[in-house]
C-alpha positions as CSV (number, residue, x, y, z in Angstrom):
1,X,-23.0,-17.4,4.3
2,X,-24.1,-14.1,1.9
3,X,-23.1,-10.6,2.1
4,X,-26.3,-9.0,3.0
5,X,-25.8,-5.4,3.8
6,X,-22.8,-2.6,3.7
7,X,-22.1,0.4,5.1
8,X,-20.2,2.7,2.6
9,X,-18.0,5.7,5.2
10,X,-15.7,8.3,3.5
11,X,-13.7,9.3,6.5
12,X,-10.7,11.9,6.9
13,X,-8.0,10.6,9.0
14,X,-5.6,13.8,9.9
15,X,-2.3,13.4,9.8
16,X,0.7,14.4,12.4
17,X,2.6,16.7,10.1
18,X,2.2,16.8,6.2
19,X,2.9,13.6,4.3
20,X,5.4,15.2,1.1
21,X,5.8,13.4,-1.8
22,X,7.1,14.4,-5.2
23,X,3.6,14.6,-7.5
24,X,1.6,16.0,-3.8
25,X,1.6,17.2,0.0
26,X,-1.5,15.9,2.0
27,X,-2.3,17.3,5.2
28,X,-4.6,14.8,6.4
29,X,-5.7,11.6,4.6
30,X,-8.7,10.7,2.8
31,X,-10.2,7.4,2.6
32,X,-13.6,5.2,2.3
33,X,-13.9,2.5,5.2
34,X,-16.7,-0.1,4.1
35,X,-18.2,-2.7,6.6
36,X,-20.0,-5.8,5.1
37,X,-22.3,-8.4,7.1
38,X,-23.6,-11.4,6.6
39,X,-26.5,-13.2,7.2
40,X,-24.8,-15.1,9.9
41,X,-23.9,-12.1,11.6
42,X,-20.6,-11.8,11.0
43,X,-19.1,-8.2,10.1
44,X,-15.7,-7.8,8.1
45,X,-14.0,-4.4,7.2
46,X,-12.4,-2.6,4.3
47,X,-10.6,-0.1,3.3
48,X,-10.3,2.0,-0.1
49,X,-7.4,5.1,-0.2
50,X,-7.6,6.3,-3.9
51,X,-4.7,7.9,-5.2
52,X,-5.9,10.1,-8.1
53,X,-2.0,10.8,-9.4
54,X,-1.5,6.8,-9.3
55,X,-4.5,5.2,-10.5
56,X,-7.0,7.8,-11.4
57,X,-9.2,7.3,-8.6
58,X,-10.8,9.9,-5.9
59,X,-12.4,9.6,-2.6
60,X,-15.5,11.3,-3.9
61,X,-15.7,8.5,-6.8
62,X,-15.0,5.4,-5.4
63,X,-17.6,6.2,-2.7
64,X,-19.8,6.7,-5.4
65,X,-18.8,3.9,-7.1
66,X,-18.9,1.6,-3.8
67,X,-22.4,2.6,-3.5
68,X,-24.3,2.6,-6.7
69,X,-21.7,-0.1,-8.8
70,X,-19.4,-2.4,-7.2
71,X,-21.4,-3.3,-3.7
72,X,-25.0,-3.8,-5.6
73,X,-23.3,-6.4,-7.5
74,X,-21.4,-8.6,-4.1
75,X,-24.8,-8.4,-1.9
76,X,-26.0,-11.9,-1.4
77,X,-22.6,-13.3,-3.0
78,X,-20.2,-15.4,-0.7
79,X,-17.2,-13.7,0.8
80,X,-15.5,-17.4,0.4
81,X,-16.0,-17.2,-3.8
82,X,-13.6,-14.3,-3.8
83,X,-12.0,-15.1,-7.2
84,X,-16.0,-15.1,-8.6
85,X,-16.3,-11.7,-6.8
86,X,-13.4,-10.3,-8.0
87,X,-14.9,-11.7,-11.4
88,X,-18.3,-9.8,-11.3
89,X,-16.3,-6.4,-9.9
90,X,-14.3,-6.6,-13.4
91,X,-17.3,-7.3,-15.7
92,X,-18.9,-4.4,-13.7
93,X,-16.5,-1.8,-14.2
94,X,-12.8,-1.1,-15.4
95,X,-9.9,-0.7,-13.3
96,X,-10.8,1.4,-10.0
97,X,-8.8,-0.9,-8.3
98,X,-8.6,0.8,-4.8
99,X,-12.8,0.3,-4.7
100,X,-12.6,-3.0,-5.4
101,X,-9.4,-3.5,-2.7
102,X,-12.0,-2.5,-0.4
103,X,-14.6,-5.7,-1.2
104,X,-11.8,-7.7,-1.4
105,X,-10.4,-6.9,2.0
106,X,-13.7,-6.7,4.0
107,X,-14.4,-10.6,2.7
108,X,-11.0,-11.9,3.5
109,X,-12.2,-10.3,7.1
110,X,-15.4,-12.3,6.7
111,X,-13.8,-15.5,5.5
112,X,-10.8,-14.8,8.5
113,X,-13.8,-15.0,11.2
114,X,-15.9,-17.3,9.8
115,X,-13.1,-20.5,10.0
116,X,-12.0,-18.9,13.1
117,X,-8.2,-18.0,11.2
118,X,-6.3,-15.4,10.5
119,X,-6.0,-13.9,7.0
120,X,-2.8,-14.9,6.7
121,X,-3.6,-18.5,7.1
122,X,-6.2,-18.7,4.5
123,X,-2.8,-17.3,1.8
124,X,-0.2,-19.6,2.9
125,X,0.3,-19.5,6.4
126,X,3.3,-18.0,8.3
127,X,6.4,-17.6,6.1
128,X,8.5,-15.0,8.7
129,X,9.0,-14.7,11.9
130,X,8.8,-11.0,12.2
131,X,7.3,-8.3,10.2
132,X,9.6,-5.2,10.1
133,X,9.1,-1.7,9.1
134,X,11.0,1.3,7.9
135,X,11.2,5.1,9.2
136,X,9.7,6.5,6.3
137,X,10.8,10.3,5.6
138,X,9.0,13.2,3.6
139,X,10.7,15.4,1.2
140,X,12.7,18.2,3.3
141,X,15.5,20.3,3.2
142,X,18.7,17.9,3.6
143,X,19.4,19.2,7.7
144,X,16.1,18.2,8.0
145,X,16.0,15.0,6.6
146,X,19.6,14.6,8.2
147,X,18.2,15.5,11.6
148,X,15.3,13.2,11.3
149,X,16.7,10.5,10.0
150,X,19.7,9.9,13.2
151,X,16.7,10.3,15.6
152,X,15.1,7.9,13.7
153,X,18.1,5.7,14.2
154,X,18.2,6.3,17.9
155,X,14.8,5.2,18.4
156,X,15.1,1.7,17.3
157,X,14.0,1.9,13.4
158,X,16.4,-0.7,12.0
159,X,16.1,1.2,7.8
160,X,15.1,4.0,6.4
161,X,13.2,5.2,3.3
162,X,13.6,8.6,1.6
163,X,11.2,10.5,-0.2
164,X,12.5,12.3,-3.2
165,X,12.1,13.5,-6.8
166,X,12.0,17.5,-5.7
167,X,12.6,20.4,-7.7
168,X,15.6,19.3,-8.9
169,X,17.8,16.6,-8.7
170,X,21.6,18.3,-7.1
171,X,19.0,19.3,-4.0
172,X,18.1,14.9,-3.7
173,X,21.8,13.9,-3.8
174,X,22.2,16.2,-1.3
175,X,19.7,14.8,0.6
176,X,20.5,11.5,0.4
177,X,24.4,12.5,1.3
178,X,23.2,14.3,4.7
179,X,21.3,11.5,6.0
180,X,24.3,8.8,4.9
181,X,26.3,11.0,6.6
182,X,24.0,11.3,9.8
183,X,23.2,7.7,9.9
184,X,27.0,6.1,8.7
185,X,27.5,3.4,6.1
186,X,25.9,0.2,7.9
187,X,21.9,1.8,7.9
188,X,20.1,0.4,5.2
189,X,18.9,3.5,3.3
190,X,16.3,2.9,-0.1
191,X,14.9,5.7,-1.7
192,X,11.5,6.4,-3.3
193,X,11.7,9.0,-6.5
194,X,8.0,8.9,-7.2
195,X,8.6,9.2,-10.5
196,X,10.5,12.5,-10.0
197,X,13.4,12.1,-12.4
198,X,11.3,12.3,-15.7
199,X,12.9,10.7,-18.0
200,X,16.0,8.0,-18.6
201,X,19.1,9.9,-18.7
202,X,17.9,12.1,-15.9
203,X,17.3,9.6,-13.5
204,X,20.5,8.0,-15.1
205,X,22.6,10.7,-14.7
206,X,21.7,11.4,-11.1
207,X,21.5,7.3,-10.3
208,X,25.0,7.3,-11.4
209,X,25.9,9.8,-8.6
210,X,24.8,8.3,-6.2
211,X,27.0,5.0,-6.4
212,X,28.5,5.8,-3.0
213,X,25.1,6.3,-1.1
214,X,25.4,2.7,-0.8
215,X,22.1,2.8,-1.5
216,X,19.2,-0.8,-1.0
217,X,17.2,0.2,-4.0
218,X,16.0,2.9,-5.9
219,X,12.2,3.4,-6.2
220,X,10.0,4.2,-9.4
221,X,12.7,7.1,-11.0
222,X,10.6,7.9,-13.8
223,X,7.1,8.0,-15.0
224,X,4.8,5.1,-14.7
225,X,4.1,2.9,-17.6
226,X,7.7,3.3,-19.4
227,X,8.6,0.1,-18.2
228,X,11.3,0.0,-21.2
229,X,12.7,2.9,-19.5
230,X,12.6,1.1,-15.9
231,X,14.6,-1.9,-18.5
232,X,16.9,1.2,-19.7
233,X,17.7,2.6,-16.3
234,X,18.8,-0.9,-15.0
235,X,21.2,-2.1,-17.9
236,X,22.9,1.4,-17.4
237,X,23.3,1.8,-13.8
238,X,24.2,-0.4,-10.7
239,X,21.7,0.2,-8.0
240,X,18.8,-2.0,-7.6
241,X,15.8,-0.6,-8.8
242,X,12.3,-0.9,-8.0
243,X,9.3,-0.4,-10.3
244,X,5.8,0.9,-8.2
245,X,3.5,3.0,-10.0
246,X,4.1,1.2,-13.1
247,X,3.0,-2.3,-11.1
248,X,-0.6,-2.0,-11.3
249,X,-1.8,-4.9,-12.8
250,X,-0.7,-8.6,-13.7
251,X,0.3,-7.0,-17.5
252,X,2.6,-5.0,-15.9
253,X,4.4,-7.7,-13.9
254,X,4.8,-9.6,-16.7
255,X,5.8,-7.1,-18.7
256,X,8.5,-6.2,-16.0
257,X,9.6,-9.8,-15.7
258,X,10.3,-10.1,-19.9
259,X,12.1,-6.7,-20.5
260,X,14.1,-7.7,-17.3
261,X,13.2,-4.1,-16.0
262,X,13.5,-4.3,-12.3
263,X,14.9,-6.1,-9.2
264,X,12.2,-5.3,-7.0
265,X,8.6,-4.6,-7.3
266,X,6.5,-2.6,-5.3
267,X,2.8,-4.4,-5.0
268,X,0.3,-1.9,-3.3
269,X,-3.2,-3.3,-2.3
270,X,-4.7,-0.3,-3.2
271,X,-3.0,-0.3,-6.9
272,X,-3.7,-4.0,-7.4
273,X,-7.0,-4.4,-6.5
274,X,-7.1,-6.0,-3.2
275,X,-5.5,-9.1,-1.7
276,X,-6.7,-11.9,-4.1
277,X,-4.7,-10.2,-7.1
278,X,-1.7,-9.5,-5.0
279,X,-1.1,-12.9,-4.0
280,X,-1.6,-13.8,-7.9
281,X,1.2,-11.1,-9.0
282,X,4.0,-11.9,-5.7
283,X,4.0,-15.4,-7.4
284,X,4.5,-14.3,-11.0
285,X,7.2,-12.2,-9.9
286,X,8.4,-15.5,-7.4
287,X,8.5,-17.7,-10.8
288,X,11.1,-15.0,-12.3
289,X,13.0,-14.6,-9.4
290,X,11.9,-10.5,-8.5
291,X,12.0,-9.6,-5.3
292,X,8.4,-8.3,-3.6
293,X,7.6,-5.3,-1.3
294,X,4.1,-4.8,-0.4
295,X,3.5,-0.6,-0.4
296,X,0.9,1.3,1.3
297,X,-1.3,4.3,0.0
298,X,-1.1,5.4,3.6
299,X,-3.8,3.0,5.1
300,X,-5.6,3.0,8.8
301,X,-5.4,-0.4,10.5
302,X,-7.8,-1.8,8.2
303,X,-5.8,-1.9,5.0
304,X,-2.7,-1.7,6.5
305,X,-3.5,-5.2,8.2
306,X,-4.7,-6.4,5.0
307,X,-1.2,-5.8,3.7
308,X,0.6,-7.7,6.5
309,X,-1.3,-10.6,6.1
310,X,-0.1,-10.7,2.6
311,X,3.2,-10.1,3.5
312,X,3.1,-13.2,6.0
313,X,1.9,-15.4,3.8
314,X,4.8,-15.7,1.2
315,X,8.4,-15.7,1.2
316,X,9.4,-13.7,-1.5
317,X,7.8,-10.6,0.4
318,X,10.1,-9.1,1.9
319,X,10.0,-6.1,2.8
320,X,6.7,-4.1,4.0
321,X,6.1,-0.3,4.0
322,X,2.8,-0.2,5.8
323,X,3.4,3.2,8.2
324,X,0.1,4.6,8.2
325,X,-1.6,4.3,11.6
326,X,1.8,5.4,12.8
327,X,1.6,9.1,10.7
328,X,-2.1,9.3,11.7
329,X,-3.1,11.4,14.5
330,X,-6.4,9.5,15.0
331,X,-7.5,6.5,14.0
332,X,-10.1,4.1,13.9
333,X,-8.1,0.6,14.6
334,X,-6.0,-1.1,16.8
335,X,-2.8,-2.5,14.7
336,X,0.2,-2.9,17.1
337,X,3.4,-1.3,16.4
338,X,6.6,-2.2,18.6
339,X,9.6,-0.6,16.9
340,X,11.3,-2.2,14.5
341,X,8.3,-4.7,14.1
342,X,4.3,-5.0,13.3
343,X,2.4,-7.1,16.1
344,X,0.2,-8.7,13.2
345,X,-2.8,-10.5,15.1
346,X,-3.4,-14.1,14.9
347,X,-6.9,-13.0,16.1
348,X,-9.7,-14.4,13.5
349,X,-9.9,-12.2,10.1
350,X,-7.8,-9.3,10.0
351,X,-7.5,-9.3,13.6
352,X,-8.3,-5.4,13.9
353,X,-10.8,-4.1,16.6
354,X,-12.7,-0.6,14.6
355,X,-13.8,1.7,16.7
356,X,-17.4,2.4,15.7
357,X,-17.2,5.8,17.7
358,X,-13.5,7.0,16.0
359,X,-15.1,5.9,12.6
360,X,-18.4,8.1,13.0
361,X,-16.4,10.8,14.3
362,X,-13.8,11.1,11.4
363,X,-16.6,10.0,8.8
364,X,-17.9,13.0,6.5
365,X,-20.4,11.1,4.8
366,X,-21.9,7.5,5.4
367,X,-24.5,5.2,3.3
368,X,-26.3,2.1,4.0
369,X,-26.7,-0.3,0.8
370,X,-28.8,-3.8,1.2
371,X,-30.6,-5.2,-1.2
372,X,-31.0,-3.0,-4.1
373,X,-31.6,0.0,-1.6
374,X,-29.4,3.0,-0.5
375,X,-29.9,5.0,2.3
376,X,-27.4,7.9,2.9
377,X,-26.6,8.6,6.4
């Protein structure tokens, strides 16, 4: 079986309100859905959302990048030689990991349907039971975020995750103090900075305020790459914390594993490269005992099944934060949510049905690459 053709689709998937993090606001999501077939017949998806303040990617690029780099180089490969593919894709071209994520998912959707398996199985096989999912809340003002997170509550979600990392830190622990406060002290509540906090005794500082939050863990305080800060911010406070914009490669696990700098890690498709290299850095950080959370860069169904199936397939995932297709207000998939779980398919691949119509509609440019020809559509 050889990839023979792709479709390349840069699509625009609007959101329900604004998603607000510290470094952004995005009112609708951008993203690049890719399509590969074979010359057995057999179609598999992808999915590609760059994040420009995370790993220097944009949607313009990495369609770009699909078309006239990464997919000339996979046509007439295997799907099933994924480590070989992920091979070629680095000799090609340096990092650009959410462009490769795509490839990587579409042929685990290829290899799925072929055998006639889920993902999943092809990874490990089923290690839980259920899949569960947070309420995951934007940076507000703290009735807001109060407000939202009791309804929250009320509707079934079983924890919580707060954005923060806004203007400045007394206006967080605020926050984080209304929505203990709405919620009471048995909701599990974690908390995602986005590297708002700057530097160590910052994040320190306001860390240390926060000891009565009764808090699950505390996400990515300070800038990516100071992992020695990460290491710094540990020895000197006592909530767990969790390094994700500074995991981005196998380096940086490693590196997080010897300077002891986190108790969680936060292992993002999108960051990593696809699902092949995220497998490879949940066991490294099995070996040392770290705890793994697979993240999302706010997928559709696509890459937010592709995430799933990771987390199914080892025990030392546990926790998922794969919300997208619930903030979108269209969408091009058919991924089940049931509050407080994900109904991951045990259909063949990835076990996602794409619209052809929904994709079309929300695409704002598409391509055709096979062979060594491109045709733009």
């Amino acid at each position: 079986m050889k990839i023979v053709k792709a479709q390349i689709s840069a699509v625009e998937f609007p959101l329900k309100e604004p998603f607000i993090i510290s470094y952004a606001t995005y009112p609708n999501m951008p993203a690049v859905i890719i399509k590969l077939e074979t010359d057995t017949g057999i179609v598999g998806y992808g999915e590609a959302v760059p994040d420009e303040h995370v790993t220097g990617e944009q949607v313009t690029g990495t369609y770009e990048i699909l078309k006239n780099v990464l997919i000339p180089q996979i046509i007439n490969q295997s799907p099933f030689d994924i480590e070989h593919i992920h091979h070629l894709m680095d000799a090609t071209i340096a990092r650009n990991p959410a462009a490769k994520a795509a490839i990587d998912i579409a042929c685990y959707d290829l290899m799925g349907k072929a055998a006639n398996q889920p993902v999943y199985n092809l990874i490990g096989g089923r290690a839980h039971d259920h899949l569960q999912y947070p309420k995951v809340l934007s940076i507000e003002a703290p009735e807001i975020m109060a407000e939202k997170a009791k309804k929250a509550m009320d509707q079934g979600f079983s924890s919580l995750k707060l954005k923060v990392g806004g203007t400045d830190s007394a206006t967080d622990i605020a926050r984080i103090y209304a929505v203990r406060e709405a919620v009471g002290p048995e909701m599990p509540i974690r908390i995602d900075v986005n590297q708002g906090w700057k530097t160590v005794g910052h994040a320190v500082q306001t860390i240390n305020q926060l000891a009565d939050a009764q808090l699950t863990w505390i996400e990515q305080p300070i800038r990516m790459g100071d992992i020695r800060g990460l290491a710094d911010i540990r020895k000197k406070t006592t909530t767990p914390i969790m390094a994700d914009e500074s995991v981005q490669t196998m380096e940086d696990v490693l590196e997080i594993i010897r300077l002891e700098a986190a108790d969680y890690i936060n292992i993002k498709l999108m960051k990593s490269g696809g699902i092949f290299p995220a497998i490879q850095m949940a066991k490294a950080a099995e070996a040392a005992g770290i705890i793994v959370q697979i993240g999302s860069m706010v997928e559709s169904s696509v890459g937010s099944a592709a995430g799933y199936h990771a987390v199914m397939s080892r025990r030392n995932i546990q926790s998922a934060e794969l919300t997208g297709p619930l903030l979108f207000a269209e969408e091009i998939g058919n991924l089940e949510y049931q509050l407080p779980y994900v109904n991951l398919s045990d259909q063949p691949g990835l076990g996602v049905e794409v619209d052809e119509k929904q994709l079309q509609k929300l695409s704002t440019a598409t391509c055709i690459v096979e062979g060594n020809e491109r045709t733009n559509g």
